[in-house]
C-alpha positions as CSV (number, residue, x, y, z in Angstrom):
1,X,53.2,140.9,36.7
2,X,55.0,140.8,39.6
3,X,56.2,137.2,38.8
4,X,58.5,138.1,36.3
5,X,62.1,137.7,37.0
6,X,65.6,137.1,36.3
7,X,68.7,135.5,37.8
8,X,72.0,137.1,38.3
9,X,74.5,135.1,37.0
10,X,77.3,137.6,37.0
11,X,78.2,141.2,38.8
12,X,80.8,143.3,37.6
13,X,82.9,146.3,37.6
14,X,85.5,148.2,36.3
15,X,88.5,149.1,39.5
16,X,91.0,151.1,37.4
17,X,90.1,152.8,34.2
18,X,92.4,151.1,31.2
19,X,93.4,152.9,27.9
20,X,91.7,152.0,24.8
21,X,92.0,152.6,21.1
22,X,95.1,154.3,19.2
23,X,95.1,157.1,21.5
24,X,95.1,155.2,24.2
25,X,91.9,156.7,25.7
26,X,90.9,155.9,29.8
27,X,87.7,153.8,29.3
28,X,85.8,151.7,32.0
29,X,84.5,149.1,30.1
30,X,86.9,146.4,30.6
31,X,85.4,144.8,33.6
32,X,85.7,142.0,36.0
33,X,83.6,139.5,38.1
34,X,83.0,140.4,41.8
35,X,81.9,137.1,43.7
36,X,81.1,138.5,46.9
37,X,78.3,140.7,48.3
38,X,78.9,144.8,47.0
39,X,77.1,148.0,48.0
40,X,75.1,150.0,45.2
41,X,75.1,153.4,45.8
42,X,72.7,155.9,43.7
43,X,75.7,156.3,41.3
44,X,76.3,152.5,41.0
45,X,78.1,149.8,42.0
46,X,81.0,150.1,45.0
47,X,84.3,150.5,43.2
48,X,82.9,150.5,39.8
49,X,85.2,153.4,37.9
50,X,82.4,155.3,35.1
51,X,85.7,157.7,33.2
52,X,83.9,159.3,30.4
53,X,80.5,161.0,33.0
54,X,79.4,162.8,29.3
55,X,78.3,159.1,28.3
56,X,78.5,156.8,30.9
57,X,77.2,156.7,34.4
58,X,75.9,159.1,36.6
59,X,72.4,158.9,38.5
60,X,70.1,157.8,35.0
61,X,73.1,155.2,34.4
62,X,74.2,154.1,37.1
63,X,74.2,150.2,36.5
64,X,74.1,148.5,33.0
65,X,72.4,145.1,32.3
66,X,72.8,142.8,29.9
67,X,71.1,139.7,29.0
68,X,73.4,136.4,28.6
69,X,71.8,135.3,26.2
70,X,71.8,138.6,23.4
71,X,75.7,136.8,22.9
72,X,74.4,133.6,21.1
73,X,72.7,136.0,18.6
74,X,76.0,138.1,18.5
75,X,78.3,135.7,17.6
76,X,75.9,134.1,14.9
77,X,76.5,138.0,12.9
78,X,80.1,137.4,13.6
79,X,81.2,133.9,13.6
80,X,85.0,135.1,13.3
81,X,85.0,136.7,16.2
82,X,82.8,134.2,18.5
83,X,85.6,134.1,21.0
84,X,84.9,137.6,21.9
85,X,81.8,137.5,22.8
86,X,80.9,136.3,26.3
87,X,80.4,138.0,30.0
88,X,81.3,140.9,30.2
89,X,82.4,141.6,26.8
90,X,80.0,144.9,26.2
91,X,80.8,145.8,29.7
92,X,77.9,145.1,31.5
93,X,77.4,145.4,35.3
94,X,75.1,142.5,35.9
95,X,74.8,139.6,33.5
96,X,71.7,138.1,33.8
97,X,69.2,135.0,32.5
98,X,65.2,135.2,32.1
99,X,64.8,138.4,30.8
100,X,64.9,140.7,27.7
101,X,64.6,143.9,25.8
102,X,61.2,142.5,24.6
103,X,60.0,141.7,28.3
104,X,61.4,144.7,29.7
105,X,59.9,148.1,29.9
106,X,60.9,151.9,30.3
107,X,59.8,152.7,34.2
108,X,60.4,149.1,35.5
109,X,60.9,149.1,39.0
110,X,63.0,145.8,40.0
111,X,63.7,144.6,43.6
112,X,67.3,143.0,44.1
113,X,68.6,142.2,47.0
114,X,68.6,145.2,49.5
115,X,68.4,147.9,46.5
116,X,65.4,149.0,44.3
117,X,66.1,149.9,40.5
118,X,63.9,151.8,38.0
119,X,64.7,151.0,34.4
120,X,65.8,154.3,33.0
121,X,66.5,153.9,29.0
122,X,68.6,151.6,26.7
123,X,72.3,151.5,26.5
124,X,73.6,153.8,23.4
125,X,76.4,152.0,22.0
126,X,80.0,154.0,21.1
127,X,83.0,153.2,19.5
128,X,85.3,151.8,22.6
129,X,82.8,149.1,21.9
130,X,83.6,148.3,18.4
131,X,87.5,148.9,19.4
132,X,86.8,146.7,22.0
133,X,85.4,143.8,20.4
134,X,87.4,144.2,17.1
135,X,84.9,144.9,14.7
136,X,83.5,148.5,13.4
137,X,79.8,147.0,13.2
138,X,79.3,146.0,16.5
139,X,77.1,148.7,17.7
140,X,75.1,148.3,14.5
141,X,74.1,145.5,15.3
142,X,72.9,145.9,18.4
143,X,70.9,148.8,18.0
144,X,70.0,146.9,14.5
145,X,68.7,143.7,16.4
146,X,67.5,145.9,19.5
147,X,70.2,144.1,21.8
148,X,71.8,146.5,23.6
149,X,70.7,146.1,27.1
150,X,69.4,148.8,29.9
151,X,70.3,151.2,32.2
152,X,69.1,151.9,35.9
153,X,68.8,154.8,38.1
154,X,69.0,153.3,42.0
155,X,65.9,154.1,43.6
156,X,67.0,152.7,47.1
157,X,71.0,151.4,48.0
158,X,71.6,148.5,49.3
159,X,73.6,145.3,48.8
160,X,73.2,142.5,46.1
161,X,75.0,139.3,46.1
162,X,75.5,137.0,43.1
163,X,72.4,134.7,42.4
164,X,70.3,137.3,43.3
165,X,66.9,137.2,41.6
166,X,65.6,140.8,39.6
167,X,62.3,140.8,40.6
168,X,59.7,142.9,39.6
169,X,57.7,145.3,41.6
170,X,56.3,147.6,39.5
171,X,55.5,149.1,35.9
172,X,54.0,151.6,35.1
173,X,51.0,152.6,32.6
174,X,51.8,153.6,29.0
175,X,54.8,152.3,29.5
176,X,56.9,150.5,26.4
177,X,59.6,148.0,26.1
178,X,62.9,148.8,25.1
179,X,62.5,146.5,21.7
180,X,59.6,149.0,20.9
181,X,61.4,151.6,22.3
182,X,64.1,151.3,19.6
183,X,61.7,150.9,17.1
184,X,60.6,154.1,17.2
185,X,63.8,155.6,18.0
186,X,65.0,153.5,14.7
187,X,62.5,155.0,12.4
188,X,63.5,158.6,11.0
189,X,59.8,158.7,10.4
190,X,59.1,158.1,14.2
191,X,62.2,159.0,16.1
192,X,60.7,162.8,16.5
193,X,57.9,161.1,18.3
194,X,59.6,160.1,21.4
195,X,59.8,164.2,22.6
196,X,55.8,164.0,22.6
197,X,55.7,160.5,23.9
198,X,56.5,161.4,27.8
199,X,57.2,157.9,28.2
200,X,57.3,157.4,32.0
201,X,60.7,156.9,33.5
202,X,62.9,157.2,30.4
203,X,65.5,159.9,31.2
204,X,65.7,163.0,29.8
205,X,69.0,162.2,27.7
206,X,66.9,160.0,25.5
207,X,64.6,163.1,24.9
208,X,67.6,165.3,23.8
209,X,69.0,162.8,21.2
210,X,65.8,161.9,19.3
């Protein structure tokens, strides 16, 4: 188990909040690559801006992931807009290669470079998204297609450096991956199911909204 892993191709963060959509809202999720070593604290990376604290960030979200290569299957479901999709277009902290929803799991404890991070639930998609991409079924899809990456909580801070492996220390019994996780969270039939679940490490958010 503990032999699975993923590079780090990319880390990045958002310096200034920028306005977004027609009322010009303050949104973090245009970001940019870092290419030199960074501290994460337990609310994220150093100098990463999180503007809307309801949604975004905080200690159960403190760093988003997102695998490279969910953006082939993205710009297959919109050819016309294949330009827009590449790192970090859904505004992902770490960019990574190896790993996906289907291999990761709820409670996942990774090592990467000085810091330890718990997987802590999947990313809920919003409109700044779709505004951002240019299209009003972006989101859709990726909760459709379960590809909307994970969250962290930051167990231990340290510093992580581009090329960094994600390895993976720990995970936990009864735990489920955040493919099946959606599944069951997709299903009107079985979304109630997740409050009686007590899945371990997902965060109590993902309780409240099932």
């Amino acid at each position: 188990m503990c032999s699975m892993k993923c590079r780090l191709i990319d880390i990045l963060i958002s310096p200034t909040p920028k306005p977004i959509g027609p009322n010009g809202v303050a949104t973090g999720i245009y970001k940019k690559s870092i290419d030199r070593r960074i501290m994460i604290k337990k609310l994220g990376l150093e100098g990463d801006i999180q503007v809307d604290k309801r949604v975004h960030g905080g200690l159960e979200k403190a760093i988003y992931q997102y695998p490279f290569e969910n953006y082939k299957k993205l710009k297959e479901y919109f050819p016309q807009l294949s330009d827009n999709f590449n790192t970090p277009s859904v505004g992902e902290n770490f960019s990574t290669v190896g790993l996906s929803e289907n291999d990761v799991h709820i409670g996942d404890t990774f090592v990467l470079g000085e810091t330890l991070l718990q997987v802590s639930q999947p990313r809920m998609p919003c409109w700044k998204l779709n505004h951002k991409i240019g299209n009003a079924y972006v989101s859709s899809v990726l909760i459709n297609e379960s590809i909307t990456g994970w969250y962290y909580r930051v167990i231990s801070e340290g510093s992580i450096n581009t090329n960094d492996e994600l390895i993976l220390q720990e995970r936990q019994a009864g735990s489920i991956s955040i493919t099946d996780l959606w599944k069951i969270w997709k299903d009107p039939l079985t979304r109630k199911d997740i409050e009686k679940m007590n899945i371990p490490g997902l965060s109590n958010e993902w309780y409240s909204i099932s």
